[in-house]
Wavefront OBJ file of the C-alpha trace (Angstrom):
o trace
v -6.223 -10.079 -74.913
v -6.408 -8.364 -78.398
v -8.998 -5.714 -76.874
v -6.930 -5.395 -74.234
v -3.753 -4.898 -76.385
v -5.897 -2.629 -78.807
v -7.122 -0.353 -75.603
v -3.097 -0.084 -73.759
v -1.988 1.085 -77.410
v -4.813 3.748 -77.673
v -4.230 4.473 -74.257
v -0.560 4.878 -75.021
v -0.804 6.731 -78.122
v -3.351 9.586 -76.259
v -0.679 9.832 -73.709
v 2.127 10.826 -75.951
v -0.081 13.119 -78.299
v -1.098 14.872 -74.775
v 2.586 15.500 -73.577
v 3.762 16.379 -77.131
v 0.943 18.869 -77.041
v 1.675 20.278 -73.554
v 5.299 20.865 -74.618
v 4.752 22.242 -77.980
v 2.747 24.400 -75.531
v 5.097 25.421 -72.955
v 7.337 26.295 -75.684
v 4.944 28.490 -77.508
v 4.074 30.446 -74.180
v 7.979 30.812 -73.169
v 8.183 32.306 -76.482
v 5.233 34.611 -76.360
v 5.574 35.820 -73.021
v 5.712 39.422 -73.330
v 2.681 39.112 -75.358
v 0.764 38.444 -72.380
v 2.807 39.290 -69.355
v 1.055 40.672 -66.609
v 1.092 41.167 -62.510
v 0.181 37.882 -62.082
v 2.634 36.272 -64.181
v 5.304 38.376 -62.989
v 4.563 38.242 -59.624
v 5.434 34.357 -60.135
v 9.001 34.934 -62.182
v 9.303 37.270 -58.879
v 9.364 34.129 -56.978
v 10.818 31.865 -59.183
v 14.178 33.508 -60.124
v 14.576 35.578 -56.737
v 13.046 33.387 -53.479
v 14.249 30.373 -52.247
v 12.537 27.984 -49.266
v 13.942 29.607 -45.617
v 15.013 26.575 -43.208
v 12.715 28.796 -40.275
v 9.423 27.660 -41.157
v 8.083 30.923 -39.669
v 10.092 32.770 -42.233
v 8.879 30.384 -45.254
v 11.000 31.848 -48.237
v 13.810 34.250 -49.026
v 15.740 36.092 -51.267
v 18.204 34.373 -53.577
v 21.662 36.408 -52.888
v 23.083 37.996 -55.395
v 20.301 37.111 -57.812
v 18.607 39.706 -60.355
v 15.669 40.015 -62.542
v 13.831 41.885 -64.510
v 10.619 42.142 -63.425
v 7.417 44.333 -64.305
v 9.166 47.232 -65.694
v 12.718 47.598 -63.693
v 15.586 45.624 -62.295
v 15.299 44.151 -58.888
v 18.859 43.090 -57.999
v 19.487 41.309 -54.816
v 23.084 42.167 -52.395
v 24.796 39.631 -50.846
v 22.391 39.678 -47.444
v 19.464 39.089 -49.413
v 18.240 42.509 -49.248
v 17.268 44.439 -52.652
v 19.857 46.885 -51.704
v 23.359 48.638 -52.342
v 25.402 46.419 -50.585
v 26.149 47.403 -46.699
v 28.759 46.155 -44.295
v 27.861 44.290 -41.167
v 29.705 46.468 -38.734
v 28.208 49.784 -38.487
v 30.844 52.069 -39.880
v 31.699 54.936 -36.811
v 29.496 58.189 -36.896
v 26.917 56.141 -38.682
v 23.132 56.518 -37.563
v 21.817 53.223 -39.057
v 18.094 52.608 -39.993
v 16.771 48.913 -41.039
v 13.624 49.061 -43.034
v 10.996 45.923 -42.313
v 8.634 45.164 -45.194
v 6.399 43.487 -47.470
v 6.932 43.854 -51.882
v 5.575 47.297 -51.196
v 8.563 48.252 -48.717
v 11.407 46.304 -51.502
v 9.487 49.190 -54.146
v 7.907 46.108 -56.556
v 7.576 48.289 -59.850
v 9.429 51.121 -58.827
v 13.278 51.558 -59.638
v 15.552 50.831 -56.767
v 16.924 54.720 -56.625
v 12.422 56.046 -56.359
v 11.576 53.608 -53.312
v 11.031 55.504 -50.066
v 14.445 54.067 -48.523
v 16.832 55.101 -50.599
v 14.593 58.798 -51.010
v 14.747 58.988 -47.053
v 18.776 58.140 -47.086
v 19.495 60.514 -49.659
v 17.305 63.295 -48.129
v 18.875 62.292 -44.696
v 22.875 62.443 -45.725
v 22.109 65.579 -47.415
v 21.012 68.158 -44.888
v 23.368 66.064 -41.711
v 25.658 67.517 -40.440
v 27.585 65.281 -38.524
v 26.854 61.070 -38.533
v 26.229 59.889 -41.902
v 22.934 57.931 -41.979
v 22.136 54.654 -43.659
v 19.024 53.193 -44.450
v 19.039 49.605 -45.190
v 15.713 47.843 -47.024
v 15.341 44.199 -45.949
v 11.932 43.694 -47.005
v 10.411 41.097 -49.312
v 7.478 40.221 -51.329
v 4.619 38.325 -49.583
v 6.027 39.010 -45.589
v 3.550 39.414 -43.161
v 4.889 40.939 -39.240
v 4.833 37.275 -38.076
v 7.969 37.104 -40.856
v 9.475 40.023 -40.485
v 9.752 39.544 -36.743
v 11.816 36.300 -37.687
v 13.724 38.318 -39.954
v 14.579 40.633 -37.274
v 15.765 37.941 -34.900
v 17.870 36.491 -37.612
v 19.308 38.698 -39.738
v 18.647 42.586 -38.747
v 20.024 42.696 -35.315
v 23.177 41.571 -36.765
v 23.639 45.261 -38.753
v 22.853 46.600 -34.914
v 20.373 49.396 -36.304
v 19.778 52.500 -34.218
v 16.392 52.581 -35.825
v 13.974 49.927 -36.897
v 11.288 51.091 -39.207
v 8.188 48.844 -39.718
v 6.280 49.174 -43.158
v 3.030 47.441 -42.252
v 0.518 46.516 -44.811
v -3.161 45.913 -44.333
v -2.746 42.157 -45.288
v -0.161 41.654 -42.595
v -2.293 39.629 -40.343
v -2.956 36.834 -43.320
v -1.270 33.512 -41.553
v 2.291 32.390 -43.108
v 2.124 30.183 -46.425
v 4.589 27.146 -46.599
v 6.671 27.616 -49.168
v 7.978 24.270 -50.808
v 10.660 23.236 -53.412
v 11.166 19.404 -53.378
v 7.627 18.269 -54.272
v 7.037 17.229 -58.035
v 3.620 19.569 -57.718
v 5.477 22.310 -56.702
v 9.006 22.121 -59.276
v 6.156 21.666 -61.908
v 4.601 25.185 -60.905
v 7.942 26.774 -60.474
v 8.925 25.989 -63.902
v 6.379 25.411 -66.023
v 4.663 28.762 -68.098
v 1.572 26.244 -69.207
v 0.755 26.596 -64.730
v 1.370 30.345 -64.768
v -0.633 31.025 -67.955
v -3.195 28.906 -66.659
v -3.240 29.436 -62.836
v -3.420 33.989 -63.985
v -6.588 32.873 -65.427
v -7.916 30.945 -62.433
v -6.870 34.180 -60.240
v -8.803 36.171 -62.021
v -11.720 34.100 -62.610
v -12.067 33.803 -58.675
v -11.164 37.405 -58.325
v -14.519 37.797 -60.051
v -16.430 35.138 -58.516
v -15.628 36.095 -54.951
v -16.303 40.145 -55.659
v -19.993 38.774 -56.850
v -20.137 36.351 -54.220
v -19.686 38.829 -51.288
v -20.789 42.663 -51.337
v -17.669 43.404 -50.117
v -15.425 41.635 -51.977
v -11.765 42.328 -51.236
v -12.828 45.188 -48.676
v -14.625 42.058 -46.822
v -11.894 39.975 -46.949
v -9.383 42.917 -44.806
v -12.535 43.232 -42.537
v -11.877 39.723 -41.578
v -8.129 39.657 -41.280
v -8.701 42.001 -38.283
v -11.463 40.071 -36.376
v -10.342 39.533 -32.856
v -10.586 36.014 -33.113
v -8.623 35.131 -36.027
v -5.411 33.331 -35.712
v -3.677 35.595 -38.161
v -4.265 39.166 -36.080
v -3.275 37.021 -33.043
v 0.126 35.823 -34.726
v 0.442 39.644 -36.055
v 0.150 41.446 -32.614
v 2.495 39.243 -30.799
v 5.142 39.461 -33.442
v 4.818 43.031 -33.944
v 5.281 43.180 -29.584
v 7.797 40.929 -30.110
v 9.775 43.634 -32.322
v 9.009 46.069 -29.954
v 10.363 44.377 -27.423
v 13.470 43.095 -29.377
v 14.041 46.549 -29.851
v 13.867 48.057 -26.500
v 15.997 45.227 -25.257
v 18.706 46.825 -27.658
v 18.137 50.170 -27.337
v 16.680 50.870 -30.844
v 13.951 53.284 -31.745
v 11.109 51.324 -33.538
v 8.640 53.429 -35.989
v 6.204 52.055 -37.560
v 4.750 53.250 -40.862
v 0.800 52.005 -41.731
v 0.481 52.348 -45.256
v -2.289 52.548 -46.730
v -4.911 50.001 -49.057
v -4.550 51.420 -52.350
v -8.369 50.787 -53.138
v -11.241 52.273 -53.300
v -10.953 56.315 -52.295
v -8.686 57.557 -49.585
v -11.642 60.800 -48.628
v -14.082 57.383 -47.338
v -11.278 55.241 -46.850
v -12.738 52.094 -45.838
v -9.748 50.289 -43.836
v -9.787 52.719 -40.769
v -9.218 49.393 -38.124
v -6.369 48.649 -39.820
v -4.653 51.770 -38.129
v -6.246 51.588 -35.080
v -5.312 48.230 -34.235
v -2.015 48.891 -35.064
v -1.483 52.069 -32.993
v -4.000 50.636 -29.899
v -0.161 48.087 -29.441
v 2.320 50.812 -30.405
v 0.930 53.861 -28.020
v 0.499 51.332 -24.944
v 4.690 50.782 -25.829
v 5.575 54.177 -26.227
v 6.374 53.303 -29.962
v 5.193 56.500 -32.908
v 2.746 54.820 -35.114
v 2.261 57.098 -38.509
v -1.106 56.786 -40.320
v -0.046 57.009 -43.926
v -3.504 57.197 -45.518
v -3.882 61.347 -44.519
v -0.752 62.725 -46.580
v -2.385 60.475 -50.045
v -5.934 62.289 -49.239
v -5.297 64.739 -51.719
v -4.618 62.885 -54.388
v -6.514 60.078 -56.597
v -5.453 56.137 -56.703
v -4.831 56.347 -60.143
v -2.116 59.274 -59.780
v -0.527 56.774 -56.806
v 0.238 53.278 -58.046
v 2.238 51.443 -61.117
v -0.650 50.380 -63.255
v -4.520 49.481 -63.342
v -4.020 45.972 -62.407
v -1.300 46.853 -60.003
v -2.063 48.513 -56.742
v 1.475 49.200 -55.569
v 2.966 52.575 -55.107
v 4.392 54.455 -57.976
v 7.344 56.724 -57.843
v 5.026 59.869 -56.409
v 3.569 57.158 -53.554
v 7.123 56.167 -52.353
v 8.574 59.758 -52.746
v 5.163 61.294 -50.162
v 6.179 58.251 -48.175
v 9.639 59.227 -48.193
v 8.849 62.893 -47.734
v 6.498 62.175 -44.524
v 9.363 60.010 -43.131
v 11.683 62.496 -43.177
v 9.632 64.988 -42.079
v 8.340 63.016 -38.803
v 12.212 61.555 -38.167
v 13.862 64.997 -38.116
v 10.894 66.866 -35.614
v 10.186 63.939 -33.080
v 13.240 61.729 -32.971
v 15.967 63.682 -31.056
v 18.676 61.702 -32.389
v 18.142 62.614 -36.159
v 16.661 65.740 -35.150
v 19.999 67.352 -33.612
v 21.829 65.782 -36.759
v 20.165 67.478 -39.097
v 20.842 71.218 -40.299
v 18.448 73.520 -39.271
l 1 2 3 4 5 6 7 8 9 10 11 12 13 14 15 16 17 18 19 20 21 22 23 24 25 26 27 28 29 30 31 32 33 34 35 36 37 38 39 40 41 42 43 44 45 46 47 48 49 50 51 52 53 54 55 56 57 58 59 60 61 62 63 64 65 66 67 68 69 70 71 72 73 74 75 76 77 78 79 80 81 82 83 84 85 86 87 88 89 90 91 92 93 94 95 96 97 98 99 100 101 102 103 104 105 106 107 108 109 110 111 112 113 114 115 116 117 118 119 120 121 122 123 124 125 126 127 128 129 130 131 132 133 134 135 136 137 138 139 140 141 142 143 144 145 146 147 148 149 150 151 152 153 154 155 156 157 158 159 160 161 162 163 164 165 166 167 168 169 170 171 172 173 174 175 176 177 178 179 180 181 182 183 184 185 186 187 188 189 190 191 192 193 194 195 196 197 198 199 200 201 202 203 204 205 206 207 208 209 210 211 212 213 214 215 216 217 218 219 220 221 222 223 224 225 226 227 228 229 230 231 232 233 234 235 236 237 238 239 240 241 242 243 244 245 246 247 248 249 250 251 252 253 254 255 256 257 258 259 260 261 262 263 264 265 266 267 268 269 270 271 272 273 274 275 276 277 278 279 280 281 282 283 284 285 286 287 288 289 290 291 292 293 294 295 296 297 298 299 300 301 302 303 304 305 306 307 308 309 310 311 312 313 314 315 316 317 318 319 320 321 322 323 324 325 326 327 328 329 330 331 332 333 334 335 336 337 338 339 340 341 342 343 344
């Protein structure tokens, strides 16, 4: 019994030391954050302070309303809809040509300041040369969608505003399958709170980051190559939803256009993610629906002049303002109902 008793103490004693040390820990890295902050790390305050579980488990998660952050450089402030957004009334206001912006984190402008993301460029751009309806463009997009989402989003929320234009940003990742997205489990409030799992889980990332981009020749370029294989469930899920917008859309007489933006990788003269567009544009041209290939207006210009850092491949202010500038460009010449709005 004495062993026994000797062992359950030791045992005992091992246990406490351990959870002293892991919150003498989690304090220490609370406090030292900044010190090693990156887009890992804040990608996971992203969906700490501002998503919440959706009850449509083909949605997965949404925006917090009325929540705010600071997050990788700027302020990402959430309306009352959920939408990282001025705040917009349900009823379309008369003489109002309304245009509802579908998206992933590069669609809400993740690093970017709310006023440089290509929404709020193409609104402002818009309402200045009209001259008659005022136009509003409304961003409801959100880190980590895929079309399957956003086509759930659509049904839900967006029709609601009763757009006159959708606009689809599509991603090259939008054909990865939905992730569940959990908040009761003790696994997952430990990894939503805890800065010992996001210290610890940035430096698993990145050590498989490496281990995969030795692993396959490819790396990351290999894994889009295999999002678009005709048999995988994801591009399956991703051209049904994205014909299911389309014919959302049509059923209420709104114009869909859908914007392909481009992987910010590698070199846009031997871009390497050509399927990705026409994949995309083989379902939008058999539905009469304008597809836009983003990647030609960026060939001209180097990554590194395009996105928000070296570890972050997101558009930078210049990306969303070409973006922006492209969009207005195409909107005004080819859609007749902006077109004869706008001043000549």
């Amino acid at each position: 019994m004495s062993k026994n008793n000797g062992f359950l103490k030791n045992l005992a004693v091992l246990i406490i030391i351990l959870f002293v040390f892991v919150i003498i820990l989690e304090v220490i890295l609370r406090i030292s954050y900044p010190l090693y902050a990156n887009y890992n790390t804040e990608m996971w305050r992203y969906s700490v302070l501002l998503k919440r579980a959706s009850n449509n488990p083909n949605i997965s998660h949404e925006h917090i309303p009325n929540k705010e952050a600071f997050l990788y450089g700027v302020n990402i402030k959430i309306n009352s809809q959920g939408f990282r957004d001025k705040e917009y009334s349900l009823e379309k206001p008369k003489e109002t040509y309304r245009i509802m912006v579908l998206g992933d984190s590069f669609t809400l402008g993740w690093g970017v300041p709310i006023e440089d993301v290509y929404s709020e460029v193409l609104e402002k751009k818009l309402n200045e040369n009209r001259k008659g309806e005022k136009f509003e463009v409304i961003n409801t997009a959100l880190g980590n969608y895929n079309t399957q989402m956003e086509y759930e989003m659509l049904k839900e929320k967006v029709l609601q505003f009763k757009p006159d234009m959708i606009i689809v940003g599509y991603y090259p990742n939008d054909p990865e399958l939905t992730k569940k997205f959990s908040e009761k489990s003790l696994a997952t409030i430990y990894k939503r709170n805890s800065y010992n799992y996001a210290f610890f889980w940035d430096r698993i990332v990145n050590i498989k980051t490496k281990f995969a981009a030795r692993k396959s020749n490819n790396g990351y370029t290999g894994y889009v190559h295999e999002l678009y294989k005709e048999d995988f469930e994801g591009r399956k899920l991703m051209e049904s939803s994205l014909n299911g917008i389309i014919d959302l859309a049509k059923k209420n007489n709104i114009t869909v256009v859908v914007i392909v933006l481009p992987q910010f990788f590698g070199d846009f003269k031997n871009y390497e993610f050509t399927e990705v567009f026409q994949t995309v544009n083989s379902i939008t041209s058999k539905r009469g629906v304008l597809s836009i290939d983003m990647v030609q207006y960026f060939k001209g210009y180097e990554i590194k002049e395009l996105i928000i850092s070296f570890e972050d491949a997101h558009p930078n202010k210049l990306g969303h303002r070409i973006i922006a500038d492209v969009l207005y460009d195409t909107l005004t010449s080819r859609i007749p109902e902006i077109k004869k709005n706008i001043k000549a």
